[in-house]
MIBABA-169441 format. One line per field, with one value per residue (C-alpha): residue number from 1; residue in three letters; x, y, z. Coordinates in steps of 0.001 Angstrom, whole numbers, always signed. Example, Ala and Ser with C-alpha at 12.3 -4.5 7.8 and 13.67 -1.06 7.14 Angstrom:
residues 2
i	[1; 2]
aa	[ALA; SER]
u	[+12300; +13670]
v	[-4500; -1060]
w	[+7800; +7140]
//
This chain:
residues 472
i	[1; 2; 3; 4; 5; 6; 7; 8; 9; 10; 11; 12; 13; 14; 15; 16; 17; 18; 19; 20; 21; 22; 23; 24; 25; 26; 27; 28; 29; 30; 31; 32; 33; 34; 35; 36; 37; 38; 39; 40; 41; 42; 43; 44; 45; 46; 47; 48; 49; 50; 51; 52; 53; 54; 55; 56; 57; 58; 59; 60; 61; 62; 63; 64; 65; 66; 67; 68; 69; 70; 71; 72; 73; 74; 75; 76; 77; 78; 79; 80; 81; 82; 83; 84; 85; 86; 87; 88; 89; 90; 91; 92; 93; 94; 95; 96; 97; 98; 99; 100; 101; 102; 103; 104; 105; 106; 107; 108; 109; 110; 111; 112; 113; 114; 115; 116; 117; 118; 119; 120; 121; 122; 123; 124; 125; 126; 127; 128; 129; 130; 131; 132; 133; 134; 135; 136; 137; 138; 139; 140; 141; 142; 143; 144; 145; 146; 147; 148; 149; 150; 151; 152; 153; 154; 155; 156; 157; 158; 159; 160; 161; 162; 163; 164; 165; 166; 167; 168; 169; 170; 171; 172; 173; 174; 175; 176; 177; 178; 179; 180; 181; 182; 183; 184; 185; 186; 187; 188; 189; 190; 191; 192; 193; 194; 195; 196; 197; 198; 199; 200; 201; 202; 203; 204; 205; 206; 207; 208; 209; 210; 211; 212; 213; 214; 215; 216; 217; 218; 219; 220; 221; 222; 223; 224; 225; 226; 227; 228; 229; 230; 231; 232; 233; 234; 235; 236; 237; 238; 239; 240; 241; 242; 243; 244; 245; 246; 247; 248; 249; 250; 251; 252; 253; 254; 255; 256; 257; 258; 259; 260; 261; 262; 263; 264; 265; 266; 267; 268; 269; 270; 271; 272; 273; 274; 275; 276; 277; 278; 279; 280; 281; 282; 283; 284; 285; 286; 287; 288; 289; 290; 291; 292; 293; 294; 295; 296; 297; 298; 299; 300; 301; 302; 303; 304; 305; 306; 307; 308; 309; 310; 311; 312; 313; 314; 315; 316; 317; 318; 319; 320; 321; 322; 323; 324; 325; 326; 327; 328; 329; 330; 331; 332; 333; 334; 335; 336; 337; 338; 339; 340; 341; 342; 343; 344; 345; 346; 347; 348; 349; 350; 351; 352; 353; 354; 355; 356; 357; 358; 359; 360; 361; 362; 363; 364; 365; 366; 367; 368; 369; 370; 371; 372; 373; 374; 375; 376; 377; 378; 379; 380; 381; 382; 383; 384; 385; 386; 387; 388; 389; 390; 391; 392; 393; 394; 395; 396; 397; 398; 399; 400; 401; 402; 403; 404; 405; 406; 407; 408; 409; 410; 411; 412; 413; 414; 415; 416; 417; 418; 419; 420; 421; 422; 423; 424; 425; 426; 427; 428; 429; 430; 431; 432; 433; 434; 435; 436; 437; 438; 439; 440; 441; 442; 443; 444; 445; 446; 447; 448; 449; 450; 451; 452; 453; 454; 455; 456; 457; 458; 459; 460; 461; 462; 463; 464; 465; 466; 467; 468; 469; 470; 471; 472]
aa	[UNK; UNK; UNK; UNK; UNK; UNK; UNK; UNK; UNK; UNK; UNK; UNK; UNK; UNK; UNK; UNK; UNK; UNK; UNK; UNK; UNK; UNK; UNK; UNK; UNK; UNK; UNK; UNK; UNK; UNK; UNK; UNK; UNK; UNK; UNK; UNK; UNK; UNK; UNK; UNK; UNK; UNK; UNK; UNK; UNK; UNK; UNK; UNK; UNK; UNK; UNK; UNK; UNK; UNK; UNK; UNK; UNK; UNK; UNK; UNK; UNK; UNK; UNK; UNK; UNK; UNK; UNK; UNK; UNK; UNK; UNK; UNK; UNK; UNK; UNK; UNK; UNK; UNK; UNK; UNK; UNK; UNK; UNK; UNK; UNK; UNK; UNK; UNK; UNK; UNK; UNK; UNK; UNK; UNK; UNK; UNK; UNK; UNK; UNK; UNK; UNK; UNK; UNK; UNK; UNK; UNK; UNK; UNK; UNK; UNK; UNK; UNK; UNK; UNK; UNK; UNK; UNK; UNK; UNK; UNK; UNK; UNK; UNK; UNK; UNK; UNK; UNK; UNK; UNK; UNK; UNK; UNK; UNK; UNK; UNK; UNK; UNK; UNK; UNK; UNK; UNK; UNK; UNK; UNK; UNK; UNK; UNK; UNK; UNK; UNK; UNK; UNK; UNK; UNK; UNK; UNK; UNK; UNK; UNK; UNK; UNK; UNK; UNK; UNK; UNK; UNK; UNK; UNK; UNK; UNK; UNK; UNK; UNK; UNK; UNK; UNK; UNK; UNK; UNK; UNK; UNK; UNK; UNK; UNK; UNK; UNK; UNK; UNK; UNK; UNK; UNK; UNK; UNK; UNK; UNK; UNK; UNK; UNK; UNK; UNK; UNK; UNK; UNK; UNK; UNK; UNK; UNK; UNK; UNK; UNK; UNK; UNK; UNK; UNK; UNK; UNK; UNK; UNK; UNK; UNK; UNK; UNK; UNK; UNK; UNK; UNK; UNK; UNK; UNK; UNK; UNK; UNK; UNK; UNK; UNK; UNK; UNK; UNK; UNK; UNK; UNK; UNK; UNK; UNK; UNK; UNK; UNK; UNK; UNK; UNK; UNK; UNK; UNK; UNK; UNK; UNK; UNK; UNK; UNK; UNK; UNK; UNK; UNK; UNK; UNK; UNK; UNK; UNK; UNK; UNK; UNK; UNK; UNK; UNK; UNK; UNK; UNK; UNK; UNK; UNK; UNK; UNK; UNK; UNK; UNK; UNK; UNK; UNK; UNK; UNK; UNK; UNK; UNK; UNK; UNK; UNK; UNK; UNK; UNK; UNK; UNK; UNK; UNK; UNK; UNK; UNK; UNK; UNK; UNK; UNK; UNK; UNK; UNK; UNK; UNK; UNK; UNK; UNK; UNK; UNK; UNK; UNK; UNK; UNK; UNK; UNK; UNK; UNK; UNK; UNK; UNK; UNK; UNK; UNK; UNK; UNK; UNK; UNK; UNK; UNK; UNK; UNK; UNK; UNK; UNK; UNK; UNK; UNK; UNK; UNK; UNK; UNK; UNK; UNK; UNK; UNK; UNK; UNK; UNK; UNK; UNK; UNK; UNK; UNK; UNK; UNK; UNK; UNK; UNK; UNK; UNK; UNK; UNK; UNK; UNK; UNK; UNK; UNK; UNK; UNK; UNK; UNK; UNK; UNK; UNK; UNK; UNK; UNK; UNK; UNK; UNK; UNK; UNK; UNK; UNK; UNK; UNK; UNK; UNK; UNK; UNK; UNK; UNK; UNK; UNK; UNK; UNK; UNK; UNK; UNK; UNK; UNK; UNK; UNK; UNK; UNK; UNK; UNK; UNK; UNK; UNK; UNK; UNK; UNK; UNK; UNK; UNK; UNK; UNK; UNK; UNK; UNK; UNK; UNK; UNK; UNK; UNK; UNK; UNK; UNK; UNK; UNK; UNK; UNK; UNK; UNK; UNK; UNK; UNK; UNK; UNK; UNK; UNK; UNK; UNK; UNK; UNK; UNK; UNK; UNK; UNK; UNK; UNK; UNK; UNK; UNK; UNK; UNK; UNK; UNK; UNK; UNK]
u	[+16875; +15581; +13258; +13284; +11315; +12724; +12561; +14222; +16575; +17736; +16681; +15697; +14447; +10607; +9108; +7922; +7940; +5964; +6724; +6236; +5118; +5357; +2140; +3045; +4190; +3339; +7082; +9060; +10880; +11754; +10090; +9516; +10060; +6377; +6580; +5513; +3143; +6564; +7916; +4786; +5262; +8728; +7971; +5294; +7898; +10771; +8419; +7151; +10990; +12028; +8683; +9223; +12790; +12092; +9211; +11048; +13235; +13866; +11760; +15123; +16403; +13267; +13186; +16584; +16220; +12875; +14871; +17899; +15044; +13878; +17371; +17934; +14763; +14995; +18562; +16948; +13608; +14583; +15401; +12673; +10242; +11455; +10758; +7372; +6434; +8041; +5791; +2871; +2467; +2002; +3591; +7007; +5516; +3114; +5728; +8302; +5244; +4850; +8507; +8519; +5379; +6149; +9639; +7907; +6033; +9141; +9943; +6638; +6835; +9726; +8888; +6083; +7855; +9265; +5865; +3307; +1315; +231; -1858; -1644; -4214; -5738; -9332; -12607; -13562; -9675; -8854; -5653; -4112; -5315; -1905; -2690; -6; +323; +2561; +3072; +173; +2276; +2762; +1102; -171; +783; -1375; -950; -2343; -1219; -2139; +666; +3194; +5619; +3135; +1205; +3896; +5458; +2185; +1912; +5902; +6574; +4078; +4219; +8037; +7243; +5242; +7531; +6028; +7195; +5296; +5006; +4343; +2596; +2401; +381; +1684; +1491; +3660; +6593; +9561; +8963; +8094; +11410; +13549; +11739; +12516; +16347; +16032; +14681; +17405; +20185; +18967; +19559; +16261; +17265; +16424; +13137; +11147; +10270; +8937; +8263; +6267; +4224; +2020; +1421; -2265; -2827; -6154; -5284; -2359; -3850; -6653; -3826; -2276; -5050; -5451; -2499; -2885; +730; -775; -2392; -3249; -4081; -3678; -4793; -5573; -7498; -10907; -14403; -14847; -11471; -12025; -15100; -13503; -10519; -12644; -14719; -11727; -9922; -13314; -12415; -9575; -10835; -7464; -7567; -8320; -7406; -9068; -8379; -11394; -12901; -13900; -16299; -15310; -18022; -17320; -19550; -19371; -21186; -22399; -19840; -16670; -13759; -13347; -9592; -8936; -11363; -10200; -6314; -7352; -10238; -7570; -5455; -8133; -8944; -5922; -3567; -2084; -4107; -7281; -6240; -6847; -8954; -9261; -10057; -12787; -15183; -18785; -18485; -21755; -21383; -25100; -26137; -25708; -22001; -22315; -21635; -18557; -17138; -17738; -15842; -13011; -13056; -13365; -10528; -8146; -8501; -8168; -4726; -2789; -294; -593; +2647; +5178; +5638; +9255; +8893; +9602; +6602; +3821; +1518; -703; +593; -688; -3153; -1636; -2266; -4663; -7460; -7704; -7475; -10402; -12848; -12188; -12951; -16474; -17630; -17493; -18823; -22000; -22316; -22599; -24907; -27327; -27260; -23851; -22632; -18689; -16878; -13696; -11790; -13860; -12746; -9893; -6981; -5535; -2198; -447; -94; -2778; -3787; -6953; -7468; -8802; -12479; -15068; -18880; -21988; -24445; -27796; -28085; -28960; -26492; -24458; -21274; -21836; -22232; -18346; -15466; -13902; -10208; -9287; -9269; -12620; -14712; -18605; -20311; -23521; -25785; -28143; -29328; -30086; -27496; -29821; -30101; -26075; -25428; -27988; -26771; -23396; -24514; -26273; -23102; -21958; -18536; -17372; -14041; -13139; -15183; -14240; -16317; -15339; -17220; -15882; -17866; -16167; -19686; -21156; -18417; -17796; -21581; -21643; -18271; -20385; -23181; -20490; -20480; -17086; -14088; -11995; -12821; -11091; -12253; -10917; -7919; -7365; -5045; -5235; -3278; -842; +1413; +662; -3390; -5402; -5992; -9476; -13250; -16632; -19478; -18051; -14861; -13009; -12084; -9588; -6610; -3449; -924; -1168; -1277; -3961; -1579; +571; -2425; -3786; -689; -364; -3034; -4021; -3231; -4689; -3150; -4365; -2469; -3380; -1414]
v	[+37220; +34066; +32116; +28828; +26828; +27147; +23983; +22872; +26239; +25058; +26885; +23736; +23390; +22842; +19893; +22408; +26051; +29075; +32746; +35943; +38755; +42415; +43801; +47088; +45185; +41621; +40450; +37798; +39128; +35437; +32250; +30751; +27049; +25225; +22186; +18897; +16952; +15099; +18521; +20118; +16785; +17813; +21662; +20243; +17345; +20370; +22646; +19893; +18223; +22379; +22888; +21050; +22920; +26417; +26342; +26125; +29044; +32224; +35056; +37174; +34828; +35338; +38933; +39492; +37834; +40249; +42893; +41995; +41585; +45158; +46286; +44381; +45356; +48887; +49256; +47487; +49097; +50538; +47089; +45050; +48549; +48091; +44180; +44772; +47388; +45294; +41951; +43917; +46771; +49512; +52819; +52991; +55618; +52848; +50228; +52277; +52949; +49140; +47682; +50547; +49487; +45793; +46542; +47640; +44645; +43008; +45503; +45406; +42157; +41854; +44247; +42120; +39048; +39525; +41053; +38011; +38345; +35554; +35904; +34778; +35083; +33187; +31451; +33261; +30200; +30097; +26785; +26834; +29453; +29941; +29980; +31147; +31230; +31079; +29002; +28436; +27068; +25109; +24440; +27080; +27586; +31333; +32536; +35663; +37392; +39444; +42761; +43447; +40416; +42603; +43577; +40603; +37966; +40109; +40723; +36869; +35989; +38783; +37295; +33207; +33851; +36215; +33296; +30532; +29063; +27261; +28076; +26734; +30954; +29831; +33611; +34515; +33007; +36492; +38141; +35247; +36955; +39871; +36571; +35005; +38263; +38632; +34470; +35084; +38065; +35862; +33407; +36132; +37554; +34171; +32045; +28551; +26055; +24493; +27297; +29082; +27490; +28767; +26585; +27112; +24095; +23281; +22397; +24888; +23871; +20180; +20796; +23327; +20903; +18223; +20314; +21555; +17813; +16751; +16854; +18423; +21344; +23275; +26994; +28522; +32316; +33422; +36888; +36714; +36911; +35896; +33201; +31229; +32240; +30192; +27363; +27329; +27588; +24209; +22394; +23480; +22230; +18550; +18990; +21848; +24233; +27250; +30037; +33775; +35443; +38693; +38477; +40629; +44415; +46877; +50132; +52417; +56307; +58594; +61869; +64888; +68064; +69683; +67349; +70425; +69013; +70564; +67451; +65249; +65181; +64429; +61834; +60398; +59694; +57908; +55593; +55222; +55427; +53705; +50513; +51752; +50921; +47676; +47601; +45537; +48776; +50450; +53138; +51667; +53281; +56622; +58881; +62236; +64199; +66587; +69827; +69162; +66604; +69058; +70720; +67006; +65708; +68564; +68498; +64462; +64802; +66979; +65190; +61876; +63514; +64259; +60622; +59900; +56047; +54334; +51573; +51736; +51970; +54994; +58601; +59810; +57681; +57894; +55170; +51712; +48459; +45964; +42850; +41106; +41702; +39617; +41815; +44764; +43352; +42888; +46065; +46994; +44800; +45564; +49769; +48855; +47067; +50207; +52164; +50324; +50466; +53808; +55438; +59002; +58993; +62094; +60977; +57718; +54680; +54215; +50942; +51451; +50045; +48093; +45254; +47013; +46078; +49736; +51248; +55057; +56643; +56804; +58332; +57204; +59083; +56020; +55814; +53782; +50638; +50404; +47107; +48393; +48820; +45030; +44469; +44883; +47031; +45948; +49192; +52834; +53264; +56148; +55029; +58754; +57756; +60840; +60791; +63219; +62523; +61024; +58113; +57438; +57580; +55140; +52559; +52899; +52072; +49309; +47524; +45100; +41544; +43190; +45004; +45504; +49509; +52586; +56156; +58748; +62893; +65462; +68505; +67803; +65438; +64046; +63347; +61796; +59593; +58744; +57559; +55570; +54107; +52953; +51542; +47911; +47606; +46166; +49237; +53317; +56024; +59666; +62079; +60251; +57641; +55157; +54181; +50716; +50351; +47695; +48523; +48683; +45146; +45058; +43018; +42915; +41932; +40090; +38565; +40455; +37760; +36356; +37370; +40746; +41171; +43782; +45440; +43445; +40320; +40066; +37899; +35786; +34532; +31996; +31611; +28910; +29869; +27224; +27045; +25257; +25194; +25033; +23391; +25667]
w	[+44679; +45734; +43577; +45276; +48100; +51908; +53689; +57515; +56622; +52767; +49667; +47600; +44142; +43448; +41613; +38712; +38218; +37568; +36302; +37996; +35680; +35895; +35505; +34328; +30612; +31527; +31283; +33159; +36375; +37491; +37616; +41039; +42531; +43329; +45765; +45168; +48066; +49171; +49179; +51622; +53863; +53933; +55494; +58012; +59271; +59539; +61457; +63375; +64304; +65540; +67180; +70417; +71248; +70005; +72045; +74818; +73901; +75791; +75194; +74841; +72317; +70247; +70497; +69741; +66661; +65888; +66606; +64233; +61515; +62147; +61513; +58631; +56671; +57532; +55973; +52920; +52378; +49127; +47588; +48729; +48001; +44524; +44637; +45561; +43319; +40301; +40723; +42432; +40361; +42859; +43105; +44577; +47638; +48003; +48275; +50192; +52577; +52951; +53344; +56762; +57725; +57158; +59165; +62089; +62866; +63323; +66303; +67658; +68498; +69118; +72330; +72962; +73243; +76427; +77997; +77288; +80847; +82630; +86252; +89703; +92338; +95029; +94388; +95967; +97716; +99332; +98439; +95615; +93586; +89691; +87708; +84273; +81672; +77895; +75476; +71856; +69830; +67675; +64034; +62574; +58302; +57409; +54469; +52734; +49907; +46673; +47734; +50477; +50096; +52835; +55608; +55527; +55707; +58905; +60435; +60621; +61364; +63913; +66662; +65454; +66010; +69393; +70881; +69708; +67332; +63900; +60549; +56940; +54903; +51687; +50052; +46643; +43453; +41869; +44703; +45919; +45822; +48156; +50536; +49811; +50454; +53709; +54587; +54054; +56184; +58792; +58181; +58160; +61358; +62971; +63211; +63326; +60818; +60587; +62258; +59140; +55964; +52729; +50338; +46959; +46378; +42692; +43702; +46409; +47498; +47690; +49105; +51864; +52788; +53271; +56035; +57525; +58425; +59675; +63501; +63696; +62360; +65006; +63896; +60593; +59999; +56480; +54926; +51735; +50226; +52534; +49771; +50131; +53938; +54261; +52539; +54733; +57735; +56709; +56113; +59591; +61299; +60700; +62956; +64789; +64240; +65253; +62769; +62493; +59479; +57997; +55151; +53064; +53311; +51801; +53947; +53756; +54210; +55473; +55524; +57040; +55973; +58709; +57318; +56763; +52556; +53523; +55754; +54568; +51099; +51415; +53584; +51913; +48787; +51131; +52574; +48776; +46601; +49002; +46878; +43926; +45838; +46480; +49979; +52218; +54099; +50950; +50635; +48854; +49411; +50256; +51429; +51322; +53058; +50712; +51992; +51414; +48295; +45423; +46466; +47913; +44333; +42344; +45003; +44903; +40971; +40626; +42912; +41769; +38219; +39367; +39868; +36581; +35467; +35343; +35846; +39637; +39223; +37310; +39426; +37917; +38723; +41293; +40488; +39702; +37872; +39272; +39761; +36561; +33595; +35529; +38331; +36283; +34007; +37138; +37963; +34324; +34726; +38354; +36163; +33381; +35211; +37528; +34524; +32678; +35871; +36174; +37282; +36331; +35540; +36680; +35854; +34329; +33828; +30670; +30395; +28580; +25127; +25715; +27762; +30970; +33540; +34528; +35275; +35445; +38904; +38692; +40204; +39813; +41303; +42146; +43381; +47041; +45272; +42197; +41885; +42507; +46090; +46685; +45727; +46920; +44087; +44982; +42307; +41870; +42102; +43783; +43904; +45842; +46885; +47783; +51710; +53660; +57233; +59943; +60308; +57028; +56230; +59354; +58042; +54393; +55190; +57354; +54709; +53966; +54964; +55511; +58967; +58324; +58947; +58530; +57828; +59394; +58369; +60936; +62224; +65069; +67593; +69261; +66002; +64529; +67670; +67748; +63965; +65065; +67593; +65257; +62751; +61857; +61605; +63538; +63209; +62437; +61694; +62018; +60266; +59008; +56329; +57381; +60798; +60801; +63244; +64427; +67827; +66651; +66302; +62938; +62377; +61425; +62225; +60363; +57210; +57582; +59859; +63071; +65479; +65577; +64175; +65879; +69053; +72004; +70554; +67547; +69936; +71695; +68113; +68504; +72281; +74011; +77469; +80177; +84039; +86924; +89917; +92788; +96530; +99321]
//
């Protein structure tokens, strides 16, 4: 297990360090390497020296190397599932269903390296020939977040490394080592030195701004809150670098008084439960029309009273830790204020006595305006808000700054695809609960972020477009 920074290919030593805590009993799994400025100068001048030459790489080259990942990680999923549920907290079925779905981005892309399309027609006006064709970006700031340290760190390497780019991967502090694994991966399926960085400032935001205006830097893909979005987004302006970001979500649900409770149900706890709720795409608001309400909240009540609270590691659990005793206590807060404004607890909502940073499933029944519904809950956490007409549902779960997915349950196909119409949201699913995908682009709308990752745009957010025109 590596604990150190990765710099121009060498696992080097930080300037300081920092521990890495299991949240199910706060102890120390390792403690974790955190780079000094000279040692963030180093990673940009490494990516920056390789940049010019793997550029200029074959497409074959890179996807073999993608592909040899692929093979790699899905030979290992059971070790770096049990790395991830160990410093994130989550359920092992949670983190076995995230090392596979991590692995996969690496063959995605590595498929679409070798298909990047380009165009070549002649003018209207008859004059020249419009070339159009795409190359790397460049040096490129990989930012990922706590929540999925696997799929989030691929999602981003797969296509920088498809489109030739180099990268500096600064993952969370809580979550390094599942990065680390999946950097000596990359090394051990044969990605030359310098192309992939791995660095964890000691002063993250200083240290972030300071790249973000370097002019070598040239692209900045992050996946975190809309807050530290925002932020980021201010400080690319200066040097106007290119941004991809994966913010925020506040998934709203809706249900209709057709939705078969056999199907919707099941996959209603996925969209929820998934991660222990910890989900961007997590189900966050969910309105259930009346006719159906009651029976949806005894089903929904009696499910979620189902999950066992654990260590991750343990056989038995089906719901993990939070991350760390903070995010467990917002969770604990954003409940306790629904409650006090008016919310009816079904189930859980109660926080537990001990070290371990759990927090039971929980449903609420809230009224359309409680203060739960203007958070994103990031927990096991079930707020069932009550409407009765379509129109009414649609515009409810509308009212948010987020757009990130939606969930729609109808056993009616033209209703449910008309409410999917009239979603605000970059992404919905209908009738299902998780519909990422690799080969899906993964994004939002409104406050939710800029740009895709996956399917075929996962590729373009680090490829620049180039036309040449040609006189024949």
């Amino acid at each position: 297990m590596h604990t150190q920074l990765y710099i121009d290919g060498q696992w080097v030593e930080g300037a300081s360090k920092v521990a890495v805590h299991d949240p199910s009993d706060n102890s120390v799994i390792a403690e974790v390497s955190l780079a000094s400025d000279a040692q963030c100068e180093a990673a940009i001048a490494a990516a920056d020296a390789a940049a010019e030459s793997w550029a200029k790489t074959a497409p074959r080259y890179r996807s073999e190397i993608l592909r040899k990942a692929f093979e790699i990680m899905t030979g290992e999923i059971e070790a770096i599932a049990t790395l991830i549920s160990r410093e994130n907290g989550k359920a092992m079925p949670d983190a076995r269903g995230e090392a596979a779905y991590a692995a996969e981005f690496f063959r995605w892309f590595a498929e679409e390296t070798v298909r990047t399309p380009g165009d070549f027609r002649k003018s209207p006006s008859g004059d020249k020939r419009i070339l159009v064709t795409h190359q790397p970006i460049g040096l490129s700031i990989l930012i990922t977040p706590w929540n999925f340290p696997a799929g989030m760190a691929t999602r981003k390497i797969g296509p920088a490394v498809a489109a030739g780019c180099t990268m500096i991967l600064k993952p969370a502090t809580e979550t390094p080592l599942t990065a680390m694994y999946i950097v000596d991966l990359m090394e051990r399926a044969g990605l030359p030195k310098g192309v992939l960085n791995l660095v964890l400032p000691e002063k993250t935001g200083p240290a972030i701004s300071k790249m973000l205006h370097d002019p070598r830097v040239k692209n900045l893909s992050f996946t975190g809150s809309t807050e530290v979005g925002r932020v980021l987004l201010k400080e690319a302006a200066d040097k106007v670098i290119r941004c991809s970001m994966e913010l925020g979500g506040n998934a709203q649900v809706v249900v209709h008084d057709d939705a078969d409770l056999a199907v919707t149900i099941p996959q209603l706890l996925l969209a929820k439960m998934r991660n222990g709720g910890a989900a961007c795409t997590s189900a966050n608001r969910i309105y259930v029309q009346r006719g159906i309400s009651e029976a949806f909240i005894n089903e929904m009540t009696k499910s979620m009273s189902s999950f066992v609270m654990g260590r991750g590691t343990d056989a038995t659990t089906t719901l993990g830790a939070s991350v760390s005793m903070k995010e467990r206590n917002k969770i604990a807060q954003i409940v306790d204020e629904s409650v006090a404004a008016g919310a009816k607890v079904k189930v859980g909502g109660v926080k537990p006595e001990g070290d371990g940073a759990f927090y039971p499933a929980t449903v609420l029944i809230v009224d359309k305006d409680n203060p739960i519904l203007l958070h994103e809950i990031f927990g096991p956490v079930a707020p069932i808000i009550i409407f009765d007409t379509d129109e009414e549902g649609i515009k409810l779960a509308n009212d948010t700054e987020f757009g990130l997915i939606s969930y729609v349950f109808s056993s009616n196909l033209t209703r449910a695809l008309r409410t999917a119409e009239a979603m605000e949201s970059g992404m919905v699913a209908i009738n299902k609960g998780v519909i990422s995908d690799p080969a899906a682009p993964f994004g939002g709308v409104k406050q939710s972020g800029l740009g895709r990752e996956g399917g075929f745009d996962g590729i373009h957010e680090f490829l620049q477009t180039k036309y040449i025109g040609v006189e024949i």
